[in-house]
N, C-alpha and C positions, 0 to 999 in steps of 0.2 A: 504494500500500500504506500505509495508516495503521499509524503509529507503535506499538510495544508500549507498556504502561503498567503503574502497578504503582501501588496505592493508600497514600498515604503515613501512616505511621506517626503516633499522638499525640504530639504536641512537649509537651514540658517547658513546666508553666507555674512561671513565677517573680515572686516578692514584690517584690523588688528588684533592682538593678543587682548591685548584690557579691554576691548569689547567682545570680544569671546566669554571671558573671565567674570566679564558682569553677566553673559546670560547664562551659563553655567549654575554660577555661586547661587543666582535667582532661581533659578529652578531647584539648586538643592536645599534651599533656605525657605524655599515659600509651597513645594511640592513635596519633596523626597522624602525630607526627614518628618515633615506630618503623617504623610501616608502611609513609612514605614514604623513609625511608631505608634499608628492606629492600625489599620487593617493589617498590619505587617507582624501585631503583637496579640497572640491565643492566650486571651482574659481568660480561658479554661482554664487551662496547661499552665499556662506563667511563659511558656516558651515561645520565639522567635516564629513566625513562619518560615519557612522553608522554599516559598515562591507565593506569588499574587500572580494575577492575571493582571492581563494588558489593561482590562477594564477595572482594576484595583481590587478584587474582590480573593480572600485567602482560599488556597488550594492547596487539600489536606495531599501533605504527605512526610513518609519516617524525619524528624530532624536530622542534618548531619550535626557533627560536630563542630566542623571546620563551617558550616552558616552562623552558628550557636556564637561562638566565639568571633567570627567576623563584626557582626551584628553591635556585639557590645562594642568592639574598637569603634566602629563608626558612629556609634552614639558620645560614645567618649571624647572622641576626638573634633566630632562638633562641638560639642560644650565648647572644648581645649581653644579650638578658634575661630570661637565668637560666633555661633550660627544658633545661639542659643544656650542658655546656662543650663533650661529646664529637660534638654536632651542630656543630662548627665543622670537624673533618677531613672530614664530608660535604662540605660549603661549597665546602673548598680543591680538595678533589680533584675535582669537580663543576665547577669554575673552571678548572680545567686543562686540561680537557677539554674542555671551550665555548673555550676560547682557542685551542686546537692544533688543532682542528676547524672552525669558525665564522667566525675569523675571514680576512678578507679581505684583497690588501695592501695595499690604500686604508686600511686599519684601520677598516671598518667589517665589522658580520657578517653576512653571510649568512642569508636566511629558515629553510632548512628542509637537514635531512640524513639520509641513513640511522642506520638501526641502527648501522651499524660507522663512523659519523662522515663516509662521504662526502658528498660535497655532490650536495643534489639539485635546489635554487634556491638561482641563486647572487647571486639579486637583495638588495638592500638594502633593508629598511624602518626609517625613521626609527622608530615605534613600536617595533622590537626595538633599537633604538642605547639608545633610552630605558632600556629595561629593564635593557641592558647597564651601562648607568651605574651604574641601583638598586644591581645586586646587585657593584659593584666599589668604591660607598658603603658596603654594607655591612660586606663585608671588609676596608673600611679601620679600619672602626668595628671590629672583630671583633679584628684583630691585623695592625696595618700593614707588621707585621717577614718577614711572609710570601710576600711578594709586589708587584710596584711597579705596584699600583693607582693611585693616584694618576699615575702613567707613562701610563698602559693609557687613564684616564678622556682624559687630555689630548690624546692620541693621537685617541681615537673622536671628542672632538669636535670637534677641529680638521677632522676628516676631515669630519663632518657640515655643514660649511657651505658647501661644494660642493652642502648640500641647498638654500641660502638661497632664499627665493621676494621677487621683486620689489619686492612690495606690504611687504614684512617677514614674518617668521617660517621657518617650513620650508617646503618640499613635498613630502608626501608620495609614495610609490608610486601608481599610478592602481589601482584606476577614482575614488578621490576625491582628488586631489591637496590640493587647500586642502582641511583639514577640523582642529578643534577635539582632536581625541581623543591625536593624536600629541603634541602642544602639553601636553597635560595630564599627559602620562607624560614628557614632559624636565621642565614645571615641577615636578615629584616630584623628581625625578632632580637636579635642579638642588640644590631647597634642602637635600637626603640629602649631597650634596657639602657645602654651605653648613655644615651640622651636620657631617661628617665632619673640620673643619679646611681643607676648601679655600679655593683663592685668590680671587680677585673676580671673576675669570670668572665662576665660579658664581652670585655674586649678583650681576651683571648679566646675566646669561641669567632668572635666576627673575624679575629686574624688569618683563624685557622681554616673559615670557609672559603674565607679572601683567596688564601695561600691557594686552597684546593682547586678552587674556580682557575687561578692564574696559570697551576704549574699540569693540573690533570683533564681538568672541565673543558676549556677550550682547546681544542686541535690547535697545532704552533704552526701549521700550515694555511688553514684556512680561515682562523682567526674565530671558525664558529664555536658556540656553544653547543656540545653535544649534550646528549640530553640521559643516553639508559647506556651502561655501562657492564662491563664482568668483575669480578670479586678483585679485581687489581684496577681497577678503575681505566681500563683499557678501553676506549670506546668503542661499541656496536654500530658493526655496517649493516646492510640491505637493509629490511624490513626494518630494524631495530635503529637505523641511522637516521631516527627524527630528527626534523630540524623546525624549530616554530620560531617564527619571527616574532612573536610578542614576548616569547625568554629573551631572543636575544636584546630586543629593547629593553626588558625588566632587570635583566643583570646588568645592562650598559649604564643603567640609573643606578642602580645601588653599588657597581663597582667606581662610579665617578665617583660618587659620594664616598665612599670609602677612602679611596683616593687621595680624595683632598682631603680628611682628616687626618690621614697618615703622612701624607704629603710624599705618594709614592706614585711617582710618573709612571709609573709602568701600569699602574694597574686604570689611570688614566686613558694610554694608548690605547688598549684591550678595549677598554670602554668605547671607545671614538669607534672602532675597528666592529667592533658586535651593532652597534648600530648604524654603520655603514651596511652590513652583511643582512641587518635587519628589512633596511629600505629597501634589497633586492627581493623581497618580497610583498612591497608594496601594490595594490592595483589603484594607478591615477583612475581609471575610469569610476568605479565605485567608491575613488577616497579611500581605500582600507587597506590594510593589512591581513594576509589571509592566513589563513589556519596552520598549513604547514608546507615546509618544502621537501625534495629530496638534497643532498651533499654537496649536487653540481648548481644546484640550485634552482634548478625547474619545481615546476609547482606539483606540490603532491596533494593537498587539500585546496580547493580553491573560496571554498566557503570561508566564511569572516563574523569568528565570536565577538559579540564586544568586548571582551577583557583586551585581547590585542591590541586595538584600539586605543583604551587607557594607558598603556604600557608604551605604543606610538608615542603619543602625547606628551607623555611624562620624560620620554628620553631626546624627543626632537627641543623639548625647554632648554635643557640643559649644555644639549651635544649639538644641535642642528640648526638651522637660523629661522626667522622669524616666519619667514613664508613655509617652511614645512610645519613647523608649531603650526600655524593656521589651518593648513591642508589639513592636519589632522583631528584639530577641532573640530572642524566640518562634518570630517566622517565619524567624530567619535556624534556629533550631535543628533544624526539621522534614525541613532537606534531610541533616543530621547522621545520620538513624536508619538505618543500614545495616546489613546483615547482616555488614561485616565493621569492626567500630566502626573510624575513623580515614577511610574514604572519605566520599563526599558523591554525593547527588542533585546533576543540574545542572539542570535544566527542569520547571517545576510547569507544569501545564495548565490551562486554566480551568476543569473539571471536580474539581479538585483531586486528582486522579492524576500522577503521577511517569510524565515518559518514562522507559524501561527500558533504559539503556547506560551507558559507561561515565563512571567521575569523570574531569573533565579535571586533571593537576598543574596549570595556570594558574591554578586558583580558589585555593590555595590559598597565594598572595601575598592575593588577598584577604582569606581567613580571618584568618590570621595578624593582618595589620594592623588587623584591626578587633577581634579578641580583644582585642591588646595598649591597643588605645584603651579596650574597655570593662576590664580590668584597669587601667588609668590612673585611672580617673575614676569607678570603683566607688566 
């Protein structure tokens, strides 16, 4: 059965970056965050939805973790800048309720739960510990006096190195155990703590992913971020030789930034270089960024999630000039036009049609953080 579709709306063209950044910020200020912390928040359960429909209306299904824990950061981190103070009791109470639910007594959390909080996998994914960190950085950042995050963070990851792999780094859950992605959401997680006021742990964990990314993660040939890996961190060809241009823009962001805290030019180049390799995967015709590539770099998924998109955004601010920042406002804006303003398209097609289902909450950590980047640097 093929896919419903629904033809996407004309996106907003814009002059500049701070007009971008004004309609962005307006929509996650006067749309997003209302609607995700009304229709977005199961007054049964206490817990997050897990998707709403284009028309804003919640669509029951298991929580994951990694929404759970997204969910609270971006509550958080509104408060944190200024989109509202009163989006900080969503955060807490959202937090409370990922912690009384979720978590494990290894002190790590569980993937996935019912509506009413039980557990329905009770397996651990390093990828959801990561997230758990985010949004426990967040709250720390938000109001330390509330709760002992900082406790909670130290706890998770002491528990996480029962993940340690071998060769170094994690290992993830199968079916890919060695793989790049998990890595990429603790070094977030990492330098979020770093900036929260944590201890050194934190930046020895960010050095170490840094290290990882530099010397095993990217091919020294092609500059890409490869993505699933074998137990020596040896990178997988054919099938297994993903290549997604939204990683390579999302690590080219967090390895700048890295970068320049360490003040280590190399891992600056790397950065410049992954989101050059990124833009080869650009389609000017529909403004996006597509799903994934093959090595040589033809196109191997030509559909286009919105999270790419945010990851575009956030790396063209930093690394690329003002006219592709714009270009990619544009295409990040097109998934914005909904019938019920504050949700999102997730999947453009290469026909430039919209599949017809629901917004997932996860995309919008993405949102979020890339608003705020381009309200930075407007």
């Amino acid at each position: 059965m093929e896919e419903s579709a629904i033809k996407g709306a004309m996106p907003p063209s814009f002059t500049s970056t701070a007009e971008a950044a004004l309609w962005f910020s307006a929509w996650l200020r006067e749309a997003a965050l209302p609607l995700w912390a009304g229709a977005g928040v199961d007054r049964a359960g206490g817990l997050f939805q897990e998707a709403l429909s284009v028309a804003g209306e919640p669509v029951e299904a298991p929580r994951r973790a990694r929404a759970q824990a997204r969910q609270v950061f971006v509550f958080a981190t509104a408060a944190t800048e200024g989109f509202g103070a009163e989006w900080l009791a969503t955060a807490q109470s959202g937090y409370a309720q990922f912690l009384g639910r979720y978590r494990r007594a290894d002190g790590l959390f569980l993937r996935r739960a019912n509506a009413d909080g039980t557990p329905l996998e009770t397996d651990a994914e390093v990828y959801d510990q990561a997230f758990a960190l985010l949004a426990m950085a967040a709250l720390q950042v938000a109001d330390p006096t509330t709760g002992n995050f900082a406790g909670d963070a130290a706890t998770t990851l002491a528990a996480l190195q029962g993940r340690r792999a071998p060769a170094g780094g994690f290992r993830e859950s199968p079916p890919h155990p060695f793989q790049a992605n998990c890595h990429m959401h603790l070094f977030e997680s990492a330098m979020a703590w770093e900036a929260a006021g944590g201890g050194p742990e934190w930046t020895a964990l960010s050095d170490e992913i840094a290290g990882m990314a530099l010397s095993k993660f990217i091919d020294p040939v092609s500059g890409l971020m490869r993505e699933f890996f074998d137990d020596r961190w040896t990178a997988l060809t054919g099938e297994g030789g993903l290549v997604e241009p939204g990683h390579q823009f999302e690590w080219a962001w967090l390895l700048d930034r890295w970068g320049r805290a360490r003040g280590d030019a190399a891992a600056g180049v790397a950065a410049r270089r992954l989101y050059e390799d990124g833009l080869k995967g650009f389609d000017p015709g529909r403004k996006v960024a597509v799903n994934a590539l093959w090595d040589d770099f033809s196109v191997r998924d030509g559909s286009a999630r919105l999270w790419p998109q945010t990851e575009h955004l956030k790396a063209a601010l930093v690394l690329g000039s003002k006219a592709e920042a714009i270009l990619a406002a544009e295409g990040l804006a097109q998934y914005l036009e909904t019938p019920a303003r504050g949700a999102w398209r997730d999947k453009l097609k290469t026909d430039g049609t919209f599949v017809d289902e629901p917004a997932p909450a996860t995309s919008f950590y993405h949102l979020i953080v890339a608003i705020l980047e381009l309200k930075a640097r407007a």
